[in-house]
SEFISE-146549 format. One record per residue (C-alpha): residue in one letter; chain; z, y, x. Coordinates in steps of 0.02 Angstrom, whole numbers, plus 50000, padded with zeros to 5 digits. Each point is the difference from the previous one (the first is absolute). Last residue first. Example, Ala and Ser with C-alpha at 12.3 -4.5 7.8 and 13.67 -1.06 7.14 Angstrom:
REM SEFISE-146549
 residu chaine     z     y     x
      S      A 50357 49947 50684
      A      A 50033 49828 49931
END
This chain:
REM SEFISE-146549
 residu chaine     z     y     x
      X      A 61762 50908 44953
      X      A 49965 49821 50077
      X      A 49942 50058 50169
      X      A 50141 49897 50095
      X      A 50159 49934 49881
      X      A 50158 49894 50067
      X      A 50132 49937 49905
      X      A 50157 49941 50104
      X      A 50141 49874 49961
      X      A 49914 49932 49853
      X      A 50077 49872 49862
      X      A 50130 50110 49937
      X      A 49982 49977 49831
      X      A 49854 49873 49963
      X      A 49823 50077 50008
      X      A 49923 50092 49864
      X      A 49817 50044 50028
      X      A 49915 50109 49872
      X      A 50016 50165 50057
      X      A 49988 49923 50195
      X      A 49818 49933 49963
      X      A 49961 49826 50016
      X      A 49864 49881 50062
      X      A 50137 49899 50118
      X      A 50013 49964 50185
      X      A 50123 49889 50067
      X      A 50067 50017 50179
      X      A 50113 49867 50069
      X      A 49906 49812 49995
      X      A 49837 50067 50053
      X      A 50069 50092 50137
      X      A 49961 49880 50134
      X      A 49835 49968 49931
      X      A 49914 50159 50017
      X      A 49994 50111 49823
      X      A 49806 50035 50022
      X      A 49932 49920 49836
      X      A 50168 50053 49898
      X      A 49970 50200 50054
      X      A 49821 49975 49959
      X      A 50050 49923 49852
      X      A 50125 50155 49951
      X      A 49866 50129 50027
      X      A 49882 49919 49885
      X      A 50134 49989 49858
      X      A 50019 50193 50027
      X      A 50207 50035 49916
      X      A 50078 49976 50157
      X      A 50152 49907 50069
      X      A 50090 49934 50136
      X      A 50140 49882 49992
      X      A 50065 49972 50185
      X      A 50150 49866 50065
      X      A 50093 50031 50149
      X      A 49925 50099 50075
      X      A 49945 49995 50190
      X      A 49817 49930 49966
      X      A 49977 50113 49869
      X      A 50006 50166 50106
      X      A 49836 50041 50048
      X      A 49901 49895 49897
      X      A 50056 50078 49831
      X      A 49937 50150 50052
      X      A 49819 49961 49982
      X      A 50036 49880 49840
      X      A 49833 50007 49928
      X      A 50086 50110 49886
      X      A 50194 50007 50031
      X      A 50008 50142 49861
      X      A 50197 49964 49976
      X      A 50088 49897 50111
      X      A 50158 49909 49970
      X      A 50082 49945 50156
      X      A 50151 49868 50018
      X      A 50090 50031 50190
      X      A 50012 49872 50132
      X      A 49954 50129 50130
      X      A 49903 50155 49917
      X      A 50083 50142 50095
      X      A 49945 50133 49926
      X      A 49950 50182 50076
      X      A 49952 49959 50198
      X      A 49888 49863 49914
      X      A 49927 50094 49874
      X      A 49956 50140 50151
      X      A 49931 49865 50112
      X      A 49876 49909 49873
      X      A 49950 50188 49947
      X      A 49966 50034 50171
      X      A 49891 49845 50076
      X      A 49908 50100 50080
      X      A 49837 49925 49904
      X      A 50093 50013 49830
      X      A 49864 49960 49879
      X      A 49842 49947 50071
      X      A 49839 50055 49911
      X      A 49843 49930 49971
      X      A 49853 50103 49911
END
């Protein structure tokens, strides 16, 4: 069964009314095959997003276009075990991760 995520585009509008991603670092945790990722990468700054599913993090890598290839990194990694530098995110984001 195929599905499409978002078809009104109302979670897209509703993260963007809440955050203003411009320029901004982003940590996100549970990016999976990076469905949320998409929507607001391209206005950040610079985007680590992680996920502890290997499979789910090449998919994410596979379909990263090229423009954004050089500002959002995605790492096999689960937010217990992760320890970024002090202060290195302005925002961390989570979607279906609890």
């Amino acid at each position: 069964m195929t599905y499409k995520l978002d078809p009104e585009g109302a979670e897209t509008s509703v993260l963007h009314r809440l955050v203003d991603f411009q320029g901004k670092d982003i940590l996100e945790i549970g990016c999976g095959d990076g469905r949320l990722t998409w929507r607001y990468a391209d206005q950040a700054a610079s985007v680590l997003a992680i996920d502890p599913k290997e499979n789910k993090i090449a998919l994410a890598r596979e379909r990263t276009p090229e423009h954004l290839r050089s500002s959002v990194e995605f790492q096999v990694a689960d937010i217990a075990t992760l320890a970024p530098p002090e202060a290195a995110f302005d925002i961390a984001i989570f979607s279906w991760s609890i």
